[in-house]
C-alpha positions, 0 to 999 in steps of 0.5 A: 480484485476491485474489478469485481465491485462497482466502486463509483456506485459506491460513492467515494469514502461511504461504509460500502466502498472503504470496507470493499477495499479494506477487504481487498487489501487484507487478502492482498497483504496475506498473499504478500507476506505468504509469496514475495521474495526476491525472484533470484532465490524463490520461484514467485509464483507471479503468473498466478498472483497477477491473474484475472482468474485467481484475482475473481476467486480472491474478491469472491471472499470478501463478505459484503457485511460483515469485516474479516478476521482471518488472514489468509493466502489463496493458491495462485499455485493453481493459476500459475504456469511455472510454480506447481510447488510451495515449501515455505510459510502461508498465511493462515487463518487467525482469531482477529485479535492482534499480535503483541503490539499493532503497528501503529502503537507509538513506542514502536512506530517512533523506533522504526523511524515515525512517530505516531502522528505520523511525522516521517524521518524516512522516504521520499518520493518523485514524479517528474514530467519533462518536456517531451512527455516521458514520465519518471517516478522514484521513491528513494529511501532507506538511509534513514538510521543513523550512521547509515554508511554513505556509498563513496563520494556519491551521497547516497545512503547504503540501504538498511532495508535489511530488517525487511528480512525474516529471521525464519528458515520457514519464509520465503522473505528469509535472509539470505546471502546475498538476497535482496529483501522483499520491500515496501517501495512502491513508485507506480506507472499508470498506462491508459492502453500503451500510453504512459498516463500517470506516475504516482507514490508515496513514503510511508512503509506499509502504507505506501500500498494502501496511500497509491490505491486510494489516491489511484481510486480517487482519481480514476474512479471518481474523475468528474469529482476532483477534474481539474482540481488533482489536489482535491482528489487527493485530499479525500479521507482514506482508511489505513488497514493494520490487518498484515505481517509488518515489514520491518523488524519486529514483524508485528501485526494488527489484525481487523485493526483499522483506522479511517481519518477524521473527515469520515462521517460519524455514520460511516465511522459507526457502519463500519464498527457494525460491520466488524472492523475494529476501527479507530479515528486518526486526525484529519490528513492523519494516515502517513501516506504521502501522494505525489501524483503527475498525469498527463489528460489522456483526452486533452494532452493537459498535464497535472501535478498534485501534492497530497496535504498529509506531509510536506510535499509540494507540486511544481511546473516551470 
């Protein structure tokens, strides 16, 4: 979808970029919550989420003034070869006001494993270069309840993503015997052309899809701002959009609800409430994604690590 904008123009974290991409997310988070399961159980129509063609039609939606309210899937149906039939739960359009309590409400962010300053108790996560070039990336998680049953003399924590699932025979996420939940684990490969450039992920439940975009934009987009200092690019302020289905148990929502890190501009912070967003300030490092990013230079062949300052995590070479 972000292809259709002109980011860099933009100039990095102004009111114009920040609610471009908020924008984006929005329909990006009703089409997850409308599509993903687990591809043994429901016919994904992936083919369709990942086109070009639907991703114009979707970013021809974002209205360049004035924030959305609605949360609404599009039909990659259309765009797909395989899946021509829906039969469970989309998005559909809501009022904008949020439902029960928003995901960053603190009594609930501490019973899911986070506090609301944005202490983890949960994910981590690896990107590792070695020494011929091959690149790894990891984003372990999900032995963070306690008495989380360890998988013989292995140390590994049985996964408790289960409350990932929805207890609703409607969705295409439902329980399942058998099934494995849709999740928010996302360890990211970056390709320039067929040659592995970057590996780059984060904790950090649903914001682990927002931290990789804005810490993969600051980077690619903005590269002669940051080069060669990679901890500068992720050091930059970001937003966090509330504006989806939480992924774990209860599921609740935030609806146009957005919070942007104190380093915005107070003219950025007040654009964006014109605009319509029901914005809020965090503290500065405030949002709980947390970026460890590796690259190698596709022009150089140098090698980078940078550590992101929002939790401890740390960059290392030997």
């Amino acid at each position: 979808m972000l292809e259709a904008f002109d980011l860099r123009a933009m100039g990095h974290a102004s009111a114009e970029y920040l609610h471009t991409i908020v924008e984006a997310m929005k329909l990006a988070y009703a089409d997850r919550d409308s599509f993903y399961a687990d591809p043994a159980f429901v016919k994904v129509p992936a083919d369709g989420l990942l086109s070009k063609a639907y991703a114009k039609e979707r970013a021809a939606l974002i209205n360049p003034s004035r924030a959305s309210t609605a949360f609404v899937a599009g039909d990659p149906l259309r765009f797909d070869s395989y899946v021509k039939e829906w039969p469970y739960w989309k998005a559909n359009v809501v009022d904008g006001v949020a439902e029960a309590r928003a995901t960053n409400d603190p009594a609930l962010m501490a019973s899911l494993g986070q506090d609301s300053a944005g202490v983890s108790k949960d994910t981590t996560h690896m990107a590792v270069i070695d020494k011929d070039g091959n690149i790894f990336d990891v984003t372990p998680s999900g032995g963070w309840i306690p008495g989380a049953v360890i998988l013989g003399d292995t140390g590994i924590a049985m996964s408790v993503r289960g409350e990932q699932f929805w207890l609703d025979k409607t969705r295409a996420n439902q329980i399942r015997p058998r099934a494995r939940p849709r999740y928010t684990l996302t360890p990211s490969l970056v390709f320039k052309g067929d040659i592995p450039m970057m590996a780059l992920g984060t904790p950090g439940g649903d914001n682990q899809d927002q931290t990789i975009l804005q810490a993969f934009l600051s980077i690619v987009e903005f590269w002669d701002d940051w080069y060669p200092n990679l901890h500068a690019a992720l050091e930059r302020p970001r937003a966090q959009t509330l504006h989806f289905y939480g992924s774990f148990w209860p599921h609740t929502a935030g609806f146009n609800k957005l919070n942007v890190e104190a380093a915005v501009p107070d003219a950025v912070y007040n654009e964006l409430r014109a605009r319509g967003h029901d914005v809020s300030r965090i503290r500065t490092f405030g949002m709980s994604g947390c970026a460890t990013v590796v690259m190698i230079d596709p022009a150089t062949g140098n090698r980078f690590a940078g550590a992101d300052p929002r939790r401890d995590c740390y960059a290392v070479a030997y």
